[in-house]
Backbone as JSON, one array per atom type, in Angstrom:
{
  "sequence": "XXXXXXXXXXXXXXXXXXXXXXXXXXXXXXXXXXXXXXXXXXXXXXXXXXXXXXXXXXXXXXXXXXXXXXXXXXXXXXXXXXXXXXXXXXXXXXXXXXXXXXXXXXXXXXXXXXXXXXXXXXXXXXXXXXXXXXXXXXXXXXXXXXXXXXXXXXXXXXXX",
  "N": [[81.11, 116.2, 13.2], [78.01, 116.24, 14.01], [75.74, 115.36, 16.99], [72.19, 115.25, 16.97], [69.79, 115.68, 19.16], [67.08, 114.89, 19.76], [63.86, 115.67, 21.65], [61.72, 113.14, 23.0], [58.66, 112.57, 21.97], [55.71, 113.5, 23.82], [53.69, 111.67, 26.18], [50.31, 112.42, 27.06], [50.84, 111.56, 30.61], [51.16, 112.79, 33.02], [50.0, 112.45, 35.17], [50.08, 110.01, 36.54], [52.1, 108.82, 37.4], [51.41, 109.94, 40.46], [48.41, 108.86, 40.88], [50.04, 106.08, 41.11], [51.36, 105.93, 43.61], [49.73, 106.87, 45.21], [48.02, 104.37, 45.14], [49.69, 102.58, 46.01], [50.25, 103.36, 48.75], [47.96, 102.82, 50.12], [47.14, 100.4, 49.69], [49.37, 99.06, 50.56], [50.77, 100.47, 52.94], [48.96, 101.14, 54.84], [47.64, 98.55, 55.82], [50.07, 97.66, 56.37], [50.69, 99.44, 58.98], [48.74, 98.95, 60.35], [49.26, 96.35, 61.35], [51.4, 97.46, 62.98], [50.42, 99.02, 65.03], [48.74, 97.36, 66.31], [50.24, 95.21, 67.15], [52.07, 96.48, 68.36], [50.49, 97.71, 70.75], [49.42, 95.38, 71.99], [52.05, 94.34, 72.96], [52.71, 96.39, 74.59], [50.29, 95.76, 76.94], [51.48, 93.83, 77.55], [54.19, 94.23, 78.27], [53.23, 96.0, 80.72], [52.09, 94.44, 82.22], [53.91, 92.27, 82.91], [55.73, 94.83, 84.48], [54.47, 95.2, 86.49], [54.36, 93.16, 87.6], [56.84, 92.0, 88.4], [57.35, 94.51, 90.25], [55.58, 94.16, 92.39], [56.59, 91.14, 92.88], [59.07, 91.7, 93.83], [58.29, 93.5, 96.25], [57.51, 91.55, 97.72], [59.52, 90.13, 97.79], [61.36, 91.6, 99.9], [59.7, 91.97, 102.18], [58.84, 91.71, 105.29], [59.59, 89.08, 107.33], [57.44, 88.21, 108.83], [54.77, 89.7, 108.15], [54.8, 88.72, 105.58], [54.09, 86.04, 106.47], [51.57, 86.59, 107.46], [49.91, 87.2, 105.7], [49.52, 89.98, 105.09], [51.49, 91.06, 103.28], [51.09, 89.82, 100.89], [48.41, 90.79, 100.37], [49.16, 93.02, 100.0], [51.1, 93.0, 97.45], [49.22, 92.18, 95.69], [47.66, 94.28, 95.44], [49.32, 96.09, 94.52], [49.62, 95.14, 91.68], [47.55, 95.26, 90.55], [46.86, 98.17, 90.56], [48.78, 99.03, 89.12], [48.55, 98.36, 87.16], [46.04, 99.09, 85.96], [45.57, 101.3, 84.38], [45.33, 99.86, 81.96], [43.2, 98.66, 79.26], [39.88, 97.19, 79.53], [39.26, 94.89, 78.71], [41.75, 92.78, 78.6], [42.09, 90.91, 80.67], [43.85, 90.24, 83.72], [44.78, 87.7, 86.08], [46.62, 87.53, 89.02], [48.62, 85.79, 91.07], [49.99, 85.13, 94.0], [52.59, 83.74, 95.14], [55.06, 81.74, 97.79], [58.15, 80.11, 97.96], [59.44, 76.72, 98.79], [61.87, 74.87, 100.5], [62.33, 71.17, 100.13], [64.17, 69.55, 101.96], [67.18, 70.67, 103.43], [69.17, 70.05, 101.28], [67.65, 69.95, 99.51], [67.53, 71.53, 95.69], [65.16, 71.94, 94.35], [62.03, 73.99, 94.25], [59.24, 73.84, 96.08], [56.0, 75.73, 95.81], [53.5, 77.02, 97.33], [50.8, 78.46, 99.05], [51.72, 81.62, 101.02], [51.31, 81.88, 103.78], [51.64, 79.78, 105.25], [52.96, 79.01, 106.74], [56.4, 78.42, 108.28], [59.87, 79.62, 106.58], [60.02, 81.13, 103.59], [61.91, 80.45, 100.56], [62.24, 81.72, 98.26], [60.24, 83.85, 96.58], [57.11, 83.99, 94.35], [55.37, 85.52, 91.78], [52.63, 85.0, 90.11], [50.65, 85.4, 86.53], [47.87, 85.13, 84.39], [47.25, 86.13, 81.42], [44.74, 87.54, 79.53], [44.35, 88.56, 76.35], [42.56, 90.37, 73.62], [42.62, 88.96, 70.28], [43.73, 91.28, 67.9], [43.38, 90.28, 65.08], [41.33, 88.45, 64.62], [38.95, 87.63, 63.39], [36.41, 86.39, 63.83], [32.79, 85.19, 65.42], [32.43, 83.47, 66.96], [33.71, 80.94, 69.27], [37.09, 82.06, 70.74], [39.78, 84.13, 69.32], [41.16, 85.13, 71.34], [44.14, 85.87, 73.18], [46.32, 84.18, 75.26], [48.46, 84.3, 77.93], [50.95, 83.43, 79.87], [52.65, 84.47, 82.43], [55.5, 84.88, 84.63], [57.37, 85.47, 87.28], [59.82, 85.87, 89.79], [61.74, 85.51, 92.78], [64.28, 85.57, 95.02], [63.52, 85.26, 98.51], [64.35, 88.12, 100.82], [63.66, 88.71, 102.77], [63.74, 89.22, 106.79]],
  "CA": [[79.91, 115.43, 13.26], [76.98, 116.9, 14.72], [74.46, 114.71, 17.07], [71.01, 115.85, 16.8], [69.17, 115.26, 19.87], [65.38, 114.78, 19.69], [62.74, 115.24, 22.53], [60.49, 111.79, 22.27], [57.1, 112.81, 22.02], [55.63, 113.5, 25.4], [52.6, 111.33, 26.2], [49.73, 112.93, 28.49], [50.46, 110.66, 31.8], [51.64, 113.53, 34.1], [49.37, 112.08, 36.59], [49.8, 108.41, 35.84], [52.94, 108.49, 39.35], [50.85, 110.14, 41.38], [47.67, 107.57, 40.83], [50.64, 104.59, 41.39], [51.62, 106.24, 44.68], [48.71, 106.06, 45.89], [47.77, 102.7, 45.05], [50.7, 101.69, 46.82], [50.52, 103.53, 49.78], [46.87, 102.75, 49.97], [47.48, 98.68, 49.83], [50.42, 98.74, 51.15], [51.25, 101.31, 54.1], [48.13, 101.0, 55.43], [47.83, 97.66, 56.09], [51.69, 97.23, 57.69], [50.41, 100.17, 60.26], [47.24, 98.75, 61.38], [50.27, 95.52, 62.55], [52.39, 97.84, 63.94], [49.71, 99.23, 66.27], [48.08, 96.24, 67.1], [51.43, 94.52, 67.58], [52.75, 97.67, 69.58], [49.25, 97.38, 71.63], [49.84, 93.89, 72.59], [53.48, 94.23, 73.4], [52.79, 97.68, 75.45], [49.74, 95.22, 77.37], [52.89, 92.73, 77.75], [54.85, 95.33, 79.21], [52.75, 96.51, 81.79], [51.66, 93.21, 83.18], [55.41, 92.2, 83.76], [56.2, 95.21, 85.02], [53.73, 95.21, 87.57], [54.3, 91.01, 88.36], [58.22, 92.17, 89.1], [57.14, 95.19, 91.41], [54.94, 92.87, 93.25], [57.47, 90.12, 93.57], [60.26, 92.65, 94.81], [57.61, 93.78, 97.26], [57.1, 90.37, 98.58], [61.03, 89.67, 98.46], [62.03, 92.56, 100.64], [58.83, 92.1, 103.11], [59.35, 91.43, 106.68], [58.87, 87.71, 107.6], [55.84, 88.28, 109.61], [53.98, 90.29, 106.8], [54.64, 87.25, 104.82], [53.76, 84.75, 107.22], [50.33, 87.0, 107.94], [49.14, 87.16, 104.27], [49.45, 91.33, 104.47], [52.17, 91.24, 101.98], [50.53, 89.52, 99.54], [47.23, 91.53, 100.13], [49.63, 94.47, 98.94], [51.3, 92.76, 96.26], [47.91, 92.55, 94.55], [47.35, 96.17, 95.06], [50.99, 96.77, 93.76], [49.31, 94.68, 90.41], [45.92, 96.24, 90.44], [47.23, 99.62, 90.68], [49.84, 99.09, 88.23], [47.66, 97.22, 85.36], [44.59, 100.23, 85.84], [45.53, 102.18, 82.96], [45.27, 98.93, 80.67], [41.52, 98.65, 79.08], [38.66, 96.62, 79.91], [39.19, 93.83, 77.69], [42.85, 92.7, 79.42], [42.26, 90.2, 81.96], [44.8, 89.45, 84.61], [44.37, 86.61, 87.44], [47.88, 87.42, 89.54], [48.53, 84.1, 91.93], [51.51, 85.23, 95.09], [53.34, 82.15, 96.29], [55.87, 81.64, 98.25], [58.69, 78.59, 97.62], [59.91, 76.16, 100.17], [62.91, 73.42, 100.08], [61.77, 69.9, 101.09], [65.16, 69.74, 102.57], [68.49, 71.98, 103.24], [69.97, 70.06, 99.89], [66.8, 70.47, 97.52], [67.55, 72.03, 94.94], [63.93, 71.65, 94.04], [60.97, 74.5, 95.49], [57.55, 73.86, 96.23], [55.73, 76.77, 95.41], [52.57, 77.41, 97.89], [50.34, 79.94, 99.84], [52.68, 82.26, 102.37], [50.59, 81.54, 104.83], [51.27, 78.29, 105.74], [54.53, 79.39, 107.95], [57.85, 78.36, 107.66], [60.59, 80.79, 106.25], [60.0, 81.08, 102.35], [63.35, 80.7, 100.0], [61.86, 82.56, 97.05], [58.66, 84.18, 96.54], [56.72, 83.79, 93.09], [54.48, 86.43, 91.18], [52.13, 84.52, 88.62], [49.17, 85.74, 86.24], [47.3, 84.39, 83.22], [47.04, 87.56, 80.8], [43.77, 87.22, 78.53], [44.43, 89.96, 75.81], [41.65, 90.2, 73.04], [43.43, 89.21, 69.41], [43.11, 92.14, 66.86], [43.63, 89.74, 63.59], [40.84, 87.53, 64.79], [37.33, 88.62, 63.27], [35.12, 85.59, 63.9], [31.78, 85.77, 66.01], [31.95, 82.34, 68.22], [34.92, 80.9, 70.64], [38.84, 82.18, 69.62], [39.72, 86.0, 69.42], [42.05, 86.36, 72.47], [45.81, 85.77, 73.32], [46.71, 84.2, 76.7], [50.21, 84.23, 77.91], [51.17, 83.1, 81.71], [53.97, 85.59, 82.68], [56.04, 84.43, 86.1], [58.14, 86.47, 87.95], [60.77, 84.67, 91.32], [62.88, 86.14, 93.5], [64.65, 85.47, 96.26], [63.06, 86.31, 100.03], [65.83, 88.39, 101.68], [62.98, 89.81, 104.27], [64.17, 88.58, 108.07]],
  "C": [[79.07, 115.93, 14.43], [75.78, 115.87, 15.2], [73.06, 115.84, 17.16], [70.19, 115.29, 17.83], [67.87, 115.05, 19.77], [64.84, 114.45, 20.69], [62.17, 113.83, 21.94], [59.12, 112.64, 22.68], [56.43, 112.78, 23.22], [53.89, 113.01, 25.44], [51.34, 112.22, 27.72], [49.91, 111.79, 29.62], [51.2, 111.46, 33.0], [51.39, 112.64, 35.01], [49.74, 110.68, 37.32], [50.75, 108.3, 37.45], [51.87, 108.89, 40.29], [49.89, 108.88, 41.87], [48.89, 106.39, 41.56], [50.85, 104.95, 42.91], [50.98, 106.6, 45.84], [48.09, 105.13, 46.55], [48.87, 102.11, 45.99], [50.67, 101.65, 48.45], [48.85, 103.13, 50.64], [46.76, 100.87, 50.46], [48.96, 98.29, 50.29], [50.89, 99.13, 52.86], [49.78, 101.21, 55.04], [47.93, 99.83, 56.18], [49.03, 97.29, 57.23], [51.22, 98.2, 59.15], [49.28, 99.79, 61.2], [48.19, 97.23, 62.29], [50.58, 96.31, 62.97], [51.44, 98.46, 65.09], [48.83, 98.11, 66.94], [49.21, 95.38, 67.84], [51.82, 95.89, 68.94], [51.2, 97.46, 70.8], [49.74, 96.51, 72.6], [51.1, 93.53, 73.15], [53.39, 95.39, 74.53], [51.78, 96.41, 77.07], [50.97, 94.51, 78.42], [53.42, 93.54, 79.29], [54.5, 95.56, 80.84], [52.85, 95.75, 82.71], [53.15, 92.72, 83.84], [56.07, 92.9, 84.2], [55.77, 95.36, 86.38], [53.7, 93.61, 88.28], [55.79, 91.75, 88.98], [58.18, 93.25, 89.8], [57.07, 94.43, 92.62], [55.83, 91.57, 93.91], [58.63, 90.57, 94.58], [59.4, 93.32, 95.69], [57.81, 92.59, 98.17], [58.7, 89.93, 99.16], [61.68, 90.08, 99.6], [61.05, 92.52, 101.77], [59.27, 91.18, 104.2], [58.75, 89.74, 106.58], [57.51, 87.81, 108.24], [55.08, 88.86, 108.86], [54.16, 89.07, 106.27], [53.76, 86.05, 104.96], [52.29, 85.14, 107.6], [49.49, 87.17, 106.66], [49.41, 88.89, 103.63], [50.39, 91.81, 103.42], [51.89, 91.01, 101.04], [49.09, 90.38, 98.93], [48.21, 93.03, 99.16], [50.49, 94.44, 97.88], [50.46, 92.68, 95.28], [47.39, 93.35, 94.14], [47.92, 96.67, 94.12], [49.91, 96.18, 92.23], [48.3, 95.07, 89.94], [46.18, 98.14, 90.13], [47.88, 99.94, 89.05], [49.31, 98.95, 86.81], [46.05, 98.24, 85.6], [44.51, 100.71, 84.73], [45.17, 101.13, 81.81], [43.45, 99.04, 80.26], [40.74, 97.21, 79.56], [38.58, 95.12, 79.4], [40.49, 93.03, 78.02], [42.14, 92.44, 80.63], [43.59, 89.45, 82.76], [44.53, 89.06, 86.24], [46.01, 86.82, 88.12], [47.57, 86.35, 90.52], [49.9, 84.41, 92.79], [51.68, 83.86, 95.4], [54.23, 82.1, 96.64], [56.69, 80.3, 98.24], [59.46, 78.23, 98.51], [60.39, 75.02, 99.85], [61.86, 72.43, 100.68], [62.42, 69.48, 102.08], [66.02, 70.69, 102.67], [69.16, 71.38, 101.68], [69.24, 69.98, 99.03], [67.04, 71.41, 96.84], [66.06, 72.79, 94.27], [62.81, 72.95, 95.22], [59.54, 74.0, 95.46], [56.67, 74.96, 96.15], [53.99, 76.56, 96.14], [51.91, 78.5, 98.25], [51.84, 80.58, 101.1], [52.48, 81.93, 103.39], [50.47, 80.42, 105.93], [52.4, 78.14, 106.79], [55.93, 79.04, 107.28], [58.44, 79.61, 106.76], [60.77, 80.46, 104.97], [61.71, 80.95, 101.77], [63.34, 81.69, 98.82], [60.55, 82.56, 97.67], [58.2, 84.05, 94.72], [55.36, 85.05, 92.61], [53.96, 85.57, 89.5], [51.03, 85.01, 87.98], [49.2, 85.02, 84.76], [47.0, 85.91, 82.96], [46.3, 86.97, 79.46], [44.09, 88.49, 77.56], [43.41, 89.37, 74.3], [42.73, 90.34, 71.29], [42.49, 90.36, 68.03], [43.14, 91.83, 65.46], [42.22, 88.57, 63.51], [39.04, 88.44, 64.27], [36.18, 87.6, 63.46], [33.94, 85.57, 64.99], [31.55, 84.76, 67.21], [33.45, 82.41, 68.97], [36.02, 81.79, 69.74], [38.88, 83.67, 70.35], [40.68, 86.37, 70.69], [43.29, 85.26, 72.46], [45.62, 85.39, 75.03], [48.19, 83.91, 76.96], [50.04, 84.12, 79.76], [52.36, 83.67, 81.7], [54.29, 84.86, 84.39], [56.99, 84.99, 86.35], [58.96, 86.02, 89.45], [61.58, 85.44, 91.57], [63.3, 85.62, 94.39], [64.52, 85.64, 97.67], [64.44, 86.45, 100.62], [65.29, 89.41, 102.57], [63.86, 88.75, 105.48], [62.88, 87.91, 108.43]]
}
């Protein structure tokens, strides 16, 4: 017994995948990449800003008590954050805020979180900013359109 195979009739749609693979990558791939760079954007933004708040705070931690107690540490913890957050664009606002934290007693648990300046021997120091970042999903023409995130950063003072 002999099968007899038979081609089926071959319709013209050579093209017909190509066209779909297109279409797909067209409404599909396009779209997911314009998140992943806006997302990667906004997370790189991220990045920066907290890497430059935890410089800044480990500046302030390791600074001599008297730098502390004179404000010049904090003048160059803002540098450290200014410096650091340059490369970001124009549109990325960050307000950094140094403070220094102080028991009420020897058994508070509890800090108070003030200017350096005010004397006394800090227990922690604090690195805070408000990070305005402009949202890239947002297309409307009045208020809205940006991302704020408050990032905080504490350490320990283990200057003398």
């Amino acid at each position: 017994m002999r099968f007899s195979f038979r081609r089926p009739m071959r319709r013209p749609q050579d093209g017909s995948v190509a066209v779909e693979a297109a279409l797909c990558i067209a409404l599909i791939l396009v779209p997911l990449l314009f998140f992943v760079f806006a997302f990667g954007r906004f997370f790189w933004h991220y990045t920066v800003v907290q890497k430059s708040l935890h410089d800044a705070t480990l500046y302030m931690a390791k600074a001599p008590l008297d730098e502390v107690r004179s404000g010049a540490a904090a003048q160059v913890a803002a540098f450290i954050v200014t410096r650091e957050t340059a490369d970001l664009d124009s549109t990325t606002q960050i307000d950094p805020v140094l403070q220094c934290g102080y028991r009420a007693n020897a058994n508070s648990f509890y800090l108070g979180f003030r200017s350096c300046d005010q004397g006394g021997t800090p227990f922690a120091v604090q690195t805070n900013a408000f990070m305005t970042v402009p949202d890239p999903f947002y297309f409307g023409s009045n208020e809205g359109g940006e991302i704020q995130l408050f990032l905080i950063t504490t350490m320990r003072h283990a200057g003398n």
